[in-house]
N, C-alpha and C positions, 0 to 999 in steps of 0.2 A: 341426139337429144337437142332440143330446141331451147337455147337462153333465152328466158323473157325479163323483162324487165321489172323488180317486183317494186309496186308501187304502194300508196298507205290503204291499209284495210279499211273498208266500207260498211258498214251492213248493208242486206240484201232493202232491207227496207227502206236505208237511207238514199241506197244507189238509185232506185224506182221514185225516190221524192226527187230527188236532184235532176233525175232526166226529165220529167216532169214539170220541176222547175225551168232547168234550162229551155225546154220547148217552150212554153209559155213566155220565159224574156223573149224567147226570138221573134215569136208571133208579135211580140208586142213593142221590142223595140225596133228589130231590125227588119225593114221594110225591103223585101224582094219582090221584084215587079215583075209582073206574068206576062211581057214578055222576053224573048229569048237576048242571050248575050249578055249576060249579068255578072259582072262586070262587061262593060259593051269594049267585044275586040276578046276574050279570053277564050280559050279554047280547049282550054287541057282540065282534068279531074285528078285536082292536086291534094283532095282530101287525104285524111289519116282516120284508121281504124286500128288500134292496138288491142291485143287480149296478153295479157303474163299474169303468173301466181307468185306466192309468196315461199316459195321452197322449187328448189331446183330438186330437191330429190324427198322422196318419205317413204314411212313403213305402217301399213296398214294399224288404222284409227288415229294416225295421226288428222289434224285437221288442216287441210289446203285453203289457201283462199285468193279466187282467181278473179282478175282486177281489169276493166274495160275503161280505153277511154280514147275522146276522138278529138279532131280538129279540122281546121283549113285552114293552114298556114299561110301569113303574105306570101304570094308568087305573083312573077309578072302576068301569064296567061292563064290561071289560073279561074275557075268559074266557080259560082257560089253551088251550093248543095241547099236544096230542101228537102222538107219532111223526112229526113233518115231516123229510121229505126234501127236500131239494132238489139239482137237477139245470143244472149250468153247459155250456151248449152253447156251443162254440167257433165263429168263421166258418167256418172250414175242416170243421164238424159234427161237428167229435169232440167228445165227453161226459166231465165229470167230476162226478161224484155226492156230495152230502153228507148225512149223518144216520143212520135217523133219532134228531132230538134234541128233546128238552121244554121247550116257551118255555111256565112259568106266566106269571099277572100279574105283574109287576116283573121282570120280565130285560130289563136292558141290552141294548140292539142290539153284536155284536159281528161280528168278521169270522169268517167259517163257514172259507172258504179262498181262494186264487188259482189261475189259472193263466196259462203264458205262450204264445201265441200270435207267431208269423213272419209279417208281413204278406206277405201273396200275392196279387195284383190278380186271379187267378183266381174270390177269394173276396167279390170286391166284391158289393156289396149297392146299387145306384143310387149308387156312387161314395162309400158306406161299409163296413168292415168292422163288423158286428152282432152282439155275441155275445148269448146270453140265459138266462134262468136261470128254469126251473118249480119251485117249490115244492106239496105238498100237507099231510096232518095232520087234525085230527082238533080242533075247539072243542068245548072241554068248556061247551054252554049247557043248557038244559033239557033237550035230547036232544043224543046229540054228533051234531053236524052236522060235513061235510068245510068242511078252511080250504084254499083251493088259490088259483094265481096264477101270474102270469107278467111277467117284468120283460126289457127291454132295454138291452144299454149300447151305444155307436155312436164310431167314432172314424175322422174324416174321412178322408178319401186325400188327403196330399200332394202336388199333381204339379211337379216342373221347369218352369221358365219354358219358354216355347217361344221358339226364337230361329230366325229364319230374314232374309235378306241377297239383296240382288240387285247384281249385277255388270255395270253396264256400261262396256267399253271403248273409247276413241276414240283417232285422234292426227291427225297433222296430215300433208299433201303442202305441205310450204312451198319456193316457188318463188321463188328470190332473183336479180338482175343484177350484175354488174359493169362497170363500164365502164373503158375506158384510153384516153387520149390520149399517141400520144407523137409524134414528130417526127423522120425521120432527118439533119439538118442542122440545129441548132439556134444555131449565129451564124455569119452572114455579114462578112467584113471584107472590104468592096468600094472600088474609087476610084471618084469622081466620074464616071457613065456605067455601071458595068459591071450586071452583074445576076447573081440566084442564086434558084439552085430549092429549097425545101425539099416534101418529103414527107409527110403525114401518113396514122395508122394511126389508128383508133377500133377497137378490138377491145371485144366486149361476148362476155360467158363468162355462160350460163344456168346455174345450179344447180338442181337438185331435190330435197330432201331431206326423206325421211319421220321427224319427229322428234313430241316432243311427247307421247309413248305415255303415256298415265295411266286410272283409273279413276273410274270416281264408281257412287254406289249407295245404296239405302236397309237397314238393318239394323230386323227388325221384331220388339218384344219381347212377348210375350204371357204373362200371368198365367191358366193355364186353371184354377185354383182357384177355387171356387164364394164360398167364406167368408172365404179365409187372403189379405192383401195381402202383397206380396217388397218386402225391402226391397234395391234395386241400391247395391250398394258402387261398381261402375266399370263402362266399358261398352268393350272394345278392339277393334280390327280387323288382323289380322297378314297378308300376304301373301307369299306363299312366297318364298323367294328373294329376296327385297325388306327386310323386316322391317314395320314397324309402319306404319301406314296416314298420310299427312302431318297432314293431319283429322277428327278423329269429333267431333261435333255432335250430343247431344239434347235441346237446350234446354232443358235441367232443370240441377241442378246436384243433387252425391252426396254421400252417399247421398239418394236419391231410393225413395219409395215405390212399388210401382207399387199400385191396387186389384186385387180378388179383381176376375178379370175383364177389368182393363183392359193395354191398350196402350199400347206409347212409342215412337212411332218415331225414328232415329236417321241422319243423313247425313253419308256420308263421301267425300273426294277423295283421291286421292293419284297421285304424277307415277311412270311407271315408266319404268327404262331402255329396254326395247327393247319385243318383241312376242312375249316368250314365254309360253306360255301357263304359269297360273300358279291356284293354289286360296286364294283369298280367304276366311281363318276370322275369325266373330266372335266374340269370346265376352265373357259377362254373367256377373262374380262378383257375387253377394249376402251378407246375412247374416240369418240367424233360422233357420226351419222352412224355407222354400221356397229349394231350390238356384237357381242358375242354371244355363245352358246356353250351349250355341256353336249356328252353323249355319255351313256354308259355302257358297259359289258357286264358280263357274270362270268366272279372269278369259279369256275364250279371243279373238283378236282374228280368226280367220277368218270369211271373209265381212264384215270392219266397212272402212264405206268411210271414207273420211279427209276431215277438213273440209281444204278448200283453200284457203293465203292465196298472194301471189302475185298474177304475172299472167305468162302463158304467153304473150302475145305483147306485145313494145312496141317502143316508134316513138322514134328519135334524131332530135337536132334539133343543129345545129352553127354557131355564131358568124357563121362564113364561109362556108361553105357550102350552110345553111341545111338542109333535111330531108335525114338520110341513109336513108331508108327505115323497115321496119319488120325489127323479128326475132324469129321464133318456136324459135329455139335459136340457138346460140355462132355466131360469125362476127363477120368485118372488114370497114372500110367505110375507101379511101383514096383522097385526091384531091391537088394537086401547086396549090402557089402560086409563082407568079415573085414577087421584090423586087426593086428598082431603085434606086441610089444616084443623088442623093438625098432624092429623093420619100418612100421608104420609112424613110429613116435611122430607128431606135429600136428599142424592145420590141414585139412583137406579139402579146401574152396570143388565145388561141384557144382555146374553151372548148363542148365536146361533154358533150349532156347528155337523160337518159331522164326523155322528155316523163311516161312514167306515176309515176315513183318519183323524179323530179328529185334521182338524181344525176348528180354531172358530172365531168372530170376535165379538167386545164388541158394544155398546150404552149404553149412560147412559142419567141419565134424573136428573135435579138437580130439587125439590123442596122448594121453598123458601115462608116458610110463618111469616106473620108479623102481626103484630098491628096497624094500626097509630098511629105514636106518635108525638107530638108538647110539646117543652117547650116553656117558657117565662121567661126570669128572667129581673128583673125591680133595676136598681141602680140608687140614686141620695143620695145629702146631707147626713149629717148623724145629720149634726146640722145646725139649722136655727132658726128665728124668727119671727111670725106674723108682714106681713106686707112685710118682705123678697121675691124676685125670688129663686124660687126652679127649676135647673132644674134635668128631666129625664132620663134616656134611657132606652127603652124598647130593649131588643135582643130577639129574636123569632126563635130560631132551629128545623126544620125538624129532627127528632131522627129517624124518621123510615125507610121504605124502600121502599115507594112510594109517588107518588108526593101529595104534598097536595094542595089546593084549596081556599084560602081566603072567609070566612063567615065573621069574625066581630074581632073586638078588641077593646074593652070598658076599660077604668079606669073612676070608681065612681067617681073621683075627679076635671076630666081634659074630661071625654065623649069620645064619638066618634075619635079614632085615626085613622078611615080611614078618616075623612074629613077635608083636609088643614088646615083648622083654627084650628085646638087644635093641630099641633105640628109645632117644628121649622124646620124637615126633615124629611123623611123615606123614604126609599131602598124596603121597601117591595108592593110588584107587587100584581097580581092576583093570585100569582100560589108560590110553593117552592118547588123543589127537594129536595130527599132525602140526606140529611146532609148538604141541603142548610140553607142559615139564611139571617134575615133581620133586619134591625134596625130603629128605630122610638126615635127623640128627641122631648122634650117637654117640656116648660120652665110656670109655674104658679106664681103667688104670693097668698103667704100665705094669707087668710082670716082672718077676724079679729077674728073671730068666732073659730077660728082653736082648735081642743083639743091638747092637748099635752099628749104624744108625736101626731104626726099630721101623719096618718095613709090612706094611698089611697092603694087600688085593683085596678090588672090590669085583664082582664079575655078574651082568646085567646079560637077563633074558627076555627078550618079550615073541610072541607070534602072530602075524597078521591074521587069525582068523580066534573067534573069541573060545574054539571047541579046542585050541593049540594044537589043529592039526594043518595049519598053514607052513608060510614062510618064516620061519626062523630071523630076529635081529637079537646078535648081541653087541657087549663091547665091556670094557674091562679098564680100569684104572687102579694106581697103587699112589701111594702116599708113603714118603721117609720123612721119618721124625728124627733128627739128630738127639740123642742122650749124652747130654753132656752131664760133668761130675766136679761140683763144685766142691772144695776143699781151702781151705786157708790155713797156715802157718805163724803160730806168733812165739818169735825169739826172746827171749830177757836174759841180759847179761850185765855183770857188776864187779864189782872187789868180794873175793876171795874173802877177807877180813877186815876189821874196822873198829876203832875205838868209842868207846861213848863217847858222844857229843862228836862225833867225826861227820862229815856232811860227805856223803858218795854219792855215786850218777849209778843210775839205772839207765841202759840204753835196751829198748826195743823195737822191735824189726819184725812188721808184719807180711806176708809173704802169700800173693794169690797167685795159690798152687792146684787150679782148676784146670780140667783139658781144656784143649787149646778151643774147643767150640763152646765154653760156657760163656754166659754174658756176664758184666762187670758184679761183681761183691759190692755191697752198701753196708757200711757199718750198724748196726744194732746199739751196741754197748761195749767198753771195755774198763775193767774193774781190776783193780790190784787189792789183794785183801788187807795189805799194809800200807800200801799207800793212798788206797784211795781209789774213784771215779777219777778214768785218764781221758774221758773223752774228747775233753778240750784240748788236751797236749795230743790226741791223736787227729784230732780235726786239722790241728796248726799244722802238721806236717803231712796235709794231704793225705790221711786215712781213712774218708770219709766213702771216697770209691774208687776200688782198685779194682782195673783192668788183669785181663788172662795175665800173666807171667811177672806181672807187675809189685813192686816192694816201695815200701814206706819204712821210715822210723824215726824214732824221736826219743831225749834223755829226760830225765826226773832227778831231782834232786833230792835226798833222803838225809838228816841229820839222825845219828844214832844215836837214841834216847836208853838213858841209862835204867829204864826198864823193859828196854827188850831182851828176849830171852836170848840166850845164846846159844847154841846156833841162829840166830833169826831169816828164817823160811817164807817166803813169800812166795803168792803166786798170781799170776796177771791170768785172766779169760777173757779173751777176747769173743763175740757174736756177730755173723755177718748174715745176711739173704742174695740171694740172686736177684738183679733183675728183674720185674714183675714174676716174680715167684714167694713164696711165703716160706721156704722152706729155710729151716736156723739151720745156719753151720758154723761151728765152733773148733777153739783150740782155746789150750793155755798153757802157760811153763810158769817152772819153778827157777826161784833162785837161793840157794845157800850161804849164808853171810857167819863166819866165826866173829864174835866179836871178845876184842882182846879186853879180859877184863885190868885197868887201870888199878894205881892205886888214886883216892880219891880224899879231898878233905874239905872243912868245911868250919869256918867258923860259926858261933851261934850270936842271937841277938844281943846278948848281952855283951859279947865279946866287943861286935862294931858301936854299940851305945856307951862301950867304956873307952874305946881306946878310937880316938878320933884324930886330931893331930897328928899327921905326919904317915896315918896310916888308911885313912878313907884314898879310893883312887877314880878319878872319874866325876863322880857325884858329891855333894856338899852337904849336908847335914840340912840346909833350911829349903833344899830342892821340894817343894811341892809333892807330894804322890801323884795326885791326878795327871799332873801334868807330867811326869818320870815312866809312868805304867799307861796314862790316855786313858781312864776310866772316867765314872762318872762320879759326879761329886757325894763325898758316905762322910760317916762322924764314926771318931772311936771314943770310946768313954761311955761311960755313963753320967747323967746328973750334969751337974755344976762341972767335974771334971769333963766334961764329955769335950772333945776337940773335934769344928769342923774342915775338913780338907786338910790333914795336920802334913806338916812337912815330914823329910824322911828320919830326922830324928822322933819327934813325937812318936811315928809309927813305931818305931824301936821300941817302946817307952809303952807302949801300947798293954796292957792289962786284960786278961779275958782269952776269953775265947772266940769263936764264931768269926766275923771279920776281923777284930782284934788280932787274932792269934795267924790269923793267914798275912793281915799289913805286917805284922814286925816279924815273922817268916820273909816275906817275897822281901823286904828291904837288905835281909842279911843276905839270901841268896844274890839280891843285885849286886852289893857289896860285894861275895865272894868272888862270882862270875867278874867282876871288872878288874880286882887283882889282879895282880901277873902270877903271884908269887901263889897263888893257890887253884890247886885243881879242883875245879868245881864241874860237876860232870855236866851240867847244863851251860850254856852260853848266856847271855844277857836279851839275846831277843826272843831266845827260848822260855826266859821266864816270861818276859814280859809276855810273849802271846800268851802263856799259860795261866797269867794272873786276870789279864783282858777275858779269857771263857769262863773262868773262875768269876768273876763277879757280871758277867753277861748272863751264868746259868745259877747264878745263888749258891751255887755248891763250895759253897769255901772252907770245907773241912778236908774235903778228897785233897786237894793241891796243898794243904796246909801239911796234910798226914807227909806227903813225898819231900815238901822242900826242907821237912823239918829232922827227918832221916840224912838228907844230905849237907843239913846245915850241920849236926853232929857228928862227921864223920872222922872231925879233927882237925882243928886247926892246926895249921904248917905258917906262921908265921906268930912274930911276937907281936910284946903291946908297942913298937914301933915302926910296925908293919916289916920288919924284917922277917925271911925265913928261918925259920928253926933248924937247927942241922945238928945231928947226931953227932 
């Protein structure tokens, strides 16, 4: 290739004025003489003729534009040139003409003119466009001699990389198994002896499936330029319907040069959906002088046969069974295992599996054996007593693991607990699940006959099959009732004999004389028919609750009242209950009391209202009553006479009856009772209490009627309060 020199663009028209021009100065300024030796002594043809363009290299339609221009440089022997013309041939052959113009010694090289040129690959020249440019003229030396010449300028052909790509596609026939294990019966709940079948299915399902569809390929880059190396910006692959290629690969990294020349090759893969066919473009951007290019392929997959994984036939193998054959497409493989309770009893993991691809798939079989079982447990009482309600409760649990069946339930004592009348409830049905329960109340009374402790059986049927022609459960429970015998003893004891007005002790002694298994006695009541409610005096000494074997007692004080009969006979009843029992048990005693009868005397009212001095003992004649006896405040009299609160003479003195007649009574009795010298069968506190309920109950004739009998009975003393003596 030829470097020219590229100089300023012209147009073709201006280059044609300019030589033009320039001819005409020469003619006009510069005067060459005709004849020879111009400059006189030069001998040499030292002129210049240049042709260069404006591109060292293009690519068709670009536009060239190729640039003429001359001179006659000062040189020492140098001779002038006239009339040159010169003549710029185009590639394409068309001509454009310059001159002619006058280069003496000393002219500057200058540009004559240009033109422009359309690259056309028609007009290649061995893969240059060529333009060129003749000049002739006329050296002025010793004789003019012709100056003539011929110059080239050359500007390379461009070409586009070449790119071209290959497409091959492949996919896959992948051959996949499934296996299934299942079981139609997968737990057995059996009794002891029975047996069960289960079934197994091994179903294996072939697949086949064409997947996998992708490309792969080489993209080949070619530099067919002789001189010019491309420089590659980026290297792409796009396929249709897809987009952009997974991987491109040229080993280089970009920009990347390629030489004038050389090659790059590039490998790409990429995964496509299916198998359609499809156009694979590559294409190579650059930058500088030399473009890039694309090329494409067709991905097309007809006629490609398919790599094969997989395996189109394989062979099962089975835990229990052992080889289930081989299979070349879907199908089932089933065989039948007995169990037996219970040899078999547990899990039976069973596990089918492809010998080629070792998968597997499990079933299992659960074996559940059992017993029938039934309990019964029976609570009531733990203490009771002939004659007592006892009640029951039977509970009845299912223990086992199948259902059970109602046959019977008997207790020796109470019969038939399936038939309403022997209980007070029950829950239990026909039938009871396993860890079901039922309950049965029952309420009796103890017979008289009853042993102690008092002992019943309960005794429980059921059958596992509902026609009770199964397996049999029973079981049986009893219950003792301790009969204990509650009894209590109550002692009273005292004096033999006793004088009126004598004060004796009763002492009693109560005694819990129950068998050793009853529970504590709690008092009820205890009542003397002479003495009185003793409750209180039996509380005071702890008889309130006596233990098995256990004794209390406690004394009473009793003054003999001179109207008791004599003999005087009493008798104490005591009342007790057991422990949360209702039931009364009782005792009571007697006691016989002689009472010595006294002699007895008794002054009367008149006697203490006469005879005062020296024979009142104790009390004073102006002593108040109220305040003597502690009653409330009364009047005796009537009228004008009437007296209130009278002292214990007034009472004396007293007239009438009604209260009247009871104050001047109780005053002589007090009077008696406080002598020494007279027996008066009542005491002094005896009256007074008895004159206190006397006017608490209004009844003041009853105590009048008694003290007025013992006020008469005879006085034993004189009117100086001396005794009288025979």
């Amino acid at each position: 290739m030829f470097m020219n020199t590229i100089i300023q663009k012209i147009t073709m028209r201006s280059a044609i004025a300019l030589g033009a021009g320039l001819a005409l100065l020469g003619s006009m300024l510069i005067a060459i003489p005709a004849y020879a030796e111009s400059p006189i002594g030069c001998s040499a043809d030292n002129s210049v003729v240049n042709i260069s363009s404006d591109k060292i290299a293009a690519e068709e339609g670009e536009t060239i534009t190729f640039t003429v221009e001359a001179g006659n440089p000062t040189s020492v022997n140098g001779c002038d040139i006239t009339n040159r013309t010169m003549t710029l041939t185009l590639p394409d052959g068309s001509t454009v003409p310059f001159g002619p113009v006058n280069y003496p010694n000393g002219t500057a090289v200058a540009v004559v003119g240009s033109a422009p040129y359309i690259a056309n690959s028609a007009n290649l020249s061995g893969g240059f466009w060529v333009a060129n440019v003749t000049w002739d003229g006329t050296l002025k030396a010793v004789s003019d001699q012709p100056s003539t010449g011929s110059k080239n300028a050359v500007v390379n052909e461009v070409e586009d990389l070449e790119v071209s790509k290959t497409a091959v596609p492949s996919f896959e026939r992948r051959i996949t198994w499934t296996i299934d294990k299942s079981v139609d019966i997968d737990e057995h709940n059996l009794l002891t002896g029975q047996s069960g079948e289960s079934t197994y299915t091994v179903a294996l399902v072939k697949n086949v499936e064409e997947a996998g569809y992708k490309v792969d390929g080489v993209i080949t880059i070619h530099n067919p330029n002789d001189t010019e190396s491309a420089t590659i910006a980026s290297v792409g692959d796009v396929i249709s319907g897809y987009g952009n290629a997974d991987t491109v690969n040229c080993g280089v990294t970009f920009p990347h040069v390629l030489a004038a020349g050389g090659t790059l090759e590039c490998t790409y893969s990429s995964s496509l959906p299916d198998d359609t066919t499809r156009t694979n473009t590559a294409t190579v951007v650059t930058s500088g002088f030399i473009d890039g290019g694309s090329g494409e392929a067709s991905v097309d997959f007809t006629g490609v046969n398919p790599t094969l994984t997989g395996f189109e036939t394989v062979n099962v193998t089975d835990t229990v069974e052992g080889s289930l054959g081989s299979f070349s497409d879907s199908g089932n493989a089933m065989y039948t295992r007995e169990f037996i309770c219970d040899a078999d009893e547990g899990n039976h993991p069973n596990t089918a599996t492809i010998v080629e691809t070792q998968q597997s798939d499990d079933a299992f079989v659960d074996v559940i054996c059992s017993t029938p079982s039934v309990t019964v447990e029976k609570t009531g009482a733990e203490l009771s007593k002939i004659g007592d309600e006892a009640t029951y409760t039977f509970l009845i649990t299912n223990t086992g693991d199948t259902t059970l069946y109602l046959e019977s339930i008997v207790d020796d004592k109470i019969g038939d607990l399936t038939n309403s009348s022997n209980y007070d409830s029950s829950t239990c049905g026909a039938s009871l699940a396993p860890a079901g329960s039922c309950t049965i109340i029952s309420t009796i009374t103890i017979p008289g006959d009853a042993s102690d402790p008092f002992i019943n059986t309960v005794d429980v049927t059921y059958d596992t099959a509902e026609a009770l022609d199964g397996f049999e459960a029973t079981a049986s429970d009893n219950h003792e009732t301790e009969l204990f015998q509650p009894s209590v003893e109550i002692v009273k004891s005292g004096p033999s004999e006793a004088a009126v007005g004598d004060e004796i002790t009763y002492s009693f002694t109560i005694n819990n004389t129950s068998s050793s298994d009853s529970p504590d006695l709690l008092i009820d009541s205890i009542v003397d028919n002479v003495i009185g409610d003793l409750s209180a005096e039996a509380s005071g000494a702890g008889c309130d609750t006596l233990a098995q074997g256990s004794s209390c007692n406690f004394n009473v004080n009793y003054t003999i009242d001179a109207g008791d009969p004599s003999p005087l006979v009493n008798t104490v009843v005591v009342h007790y209950h057991p422990a949360e029992f209702p039931n009364d048990i009782t005792d009571d005693d007697s006691h016989t009391l002689n009472i010595i009868q006294l002699e007895f005397a008794g002054c009367t009212p008149g006697f203490w209202k006469n005879n005062i001095e020296g024979v009142w003992e104790t009390y004073a004649p102006t002593n108040e009553f109220i305040n003597v006896f502690g009653v409330s405040s009364f009047s005796i009299g009537k009228g004008k006479k009437g007296v209130l609160d009278p002292n214990l003479l007034e009472a004396l003195n007293a007239n009438g009856g009604g209260i009247d007649a009871l104050a001047r009574h109780a005053v002589a009795a007090l009077l008696n009772a406080a002598h020494g010298d007279v027996a008066y069968p009542w005491t002094e506190a005896q009256i007074i209490s008895a004159v206190q309920a006397a006017f608490a109950s209004e009844d003041y004739e009853s105590l009048k009627n008694q003290l007025a009998g013992f006020n008469e009975e005879g006085c034993s003393i004189d009117a100086h309060g001396n005794p009288i003596t025979e």
